[in-house]
C-alpha positions in Angstrom: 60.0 -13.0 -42.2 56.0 -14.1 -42.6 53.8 -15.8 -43.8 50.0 -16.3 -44.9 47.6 -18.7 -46.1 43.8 -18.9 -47.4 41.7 -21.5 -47.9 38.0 -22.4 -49.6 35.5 -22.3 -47.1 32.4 -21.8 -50.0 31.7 -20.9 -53.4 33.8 -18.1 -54.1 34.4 -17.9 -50.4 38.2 -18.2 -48.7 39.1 -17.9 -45.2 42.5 -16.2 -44.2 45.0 -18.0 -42.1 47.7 -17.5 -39.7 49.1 -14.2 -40.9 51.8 -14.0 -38.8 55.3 -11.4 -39.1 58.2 -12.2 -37.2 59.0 -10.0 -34.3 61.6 -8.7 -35.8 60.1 -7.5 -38.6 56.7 -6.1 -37.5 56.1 -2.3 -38.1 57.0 -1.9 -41.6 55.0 -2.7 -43.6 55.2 -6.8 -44.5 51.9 -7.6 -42.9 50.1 -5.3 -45.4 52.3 -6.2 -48.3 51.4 -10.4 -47.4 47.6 -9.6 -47.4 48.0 -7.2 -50.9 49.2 -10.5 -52.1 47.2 -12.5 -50.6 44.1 -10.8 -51.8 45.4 -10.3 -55.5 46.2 -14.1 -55.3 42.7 -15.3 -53.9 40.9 -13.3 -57.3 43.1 -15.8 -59.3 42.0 -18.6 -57.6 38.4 -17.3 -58.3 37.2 -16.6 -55.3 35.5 -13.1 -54.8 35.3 -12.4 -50.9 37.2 -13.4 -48.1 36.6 -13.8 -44.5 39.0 -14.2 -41.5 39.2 -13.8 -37.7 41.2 -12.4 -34.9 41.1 -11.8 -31.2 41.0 -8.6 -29.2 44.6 -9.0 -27.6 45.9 -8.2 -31.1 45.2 -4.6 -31.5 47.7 -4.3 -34.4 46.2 -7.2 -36.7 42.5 -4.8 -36.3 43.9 -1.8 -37.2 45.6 -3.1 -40.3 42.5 -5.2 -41.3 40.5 -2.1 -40.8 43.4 0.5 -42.2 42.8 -1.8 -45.3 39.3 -1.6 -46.2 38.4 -4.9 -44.4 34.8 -4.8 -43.1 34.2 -5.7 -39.2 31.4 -8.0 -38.9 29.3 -8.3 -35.7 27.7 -11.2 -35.9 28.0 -14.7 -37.5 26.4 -16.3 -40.5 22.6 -16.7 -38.5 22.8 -13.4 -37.2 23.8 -14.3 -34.1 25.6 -11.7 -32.2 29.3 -12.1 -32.2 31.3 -12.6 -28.4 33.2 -9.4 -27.9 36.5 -11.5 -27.9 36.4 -12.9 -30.9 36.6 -10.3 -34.1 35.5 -11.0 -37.7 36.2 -9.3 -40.4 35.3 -10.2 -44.4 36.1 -7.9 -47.8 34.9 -8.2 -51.6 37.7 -9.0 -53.7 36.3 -9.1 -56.9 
């Protein structure tokens, strides 16, 4: 049906991977449910923010991250200015 992963990148850091719902199933609901769980499971594992990335061709992944009170970032970790193309979004967990 879907899946999700995360991973440590830093001290309290994790990084989102490869959320992904199966055609079939897309438009209710599951993607938000797997990142609910995702989140709550990522404050077990001690971390207290998470970051993850997405391209512009997938309209439906922004609006979900964004629907869900991830913030968009615009530009990387030396404040360089993020290409267009390539979105980035991160969110306090804990």
């Amino acid at each position: 049906m879907g899946g999700v992963g995360v991973r440590v990148v830093g001290e309290g850091v994790g990084e989102v991977r490869r959320l992904w719902v199966d055609e079939a199933r897309r438009g209710q609901g599951l993607g938000r449910t797997l990142m609910s769980g995702l989140e709550e499971e990522a404050g077990t594992l001690g971390l207290s923010s998470l970051i993850l990335a997405t391209g512009g061709r997938q309209p439906e992944a922004v609006g979900l991250y964004e629907s869900t009170g991830w913030e968009r970032l615009h530009t990387d970790a030396d404040r360089a200015p993020l290409p267009t193309c390539f979105i980035q979004f991160s969110k306090v967990i804990a």
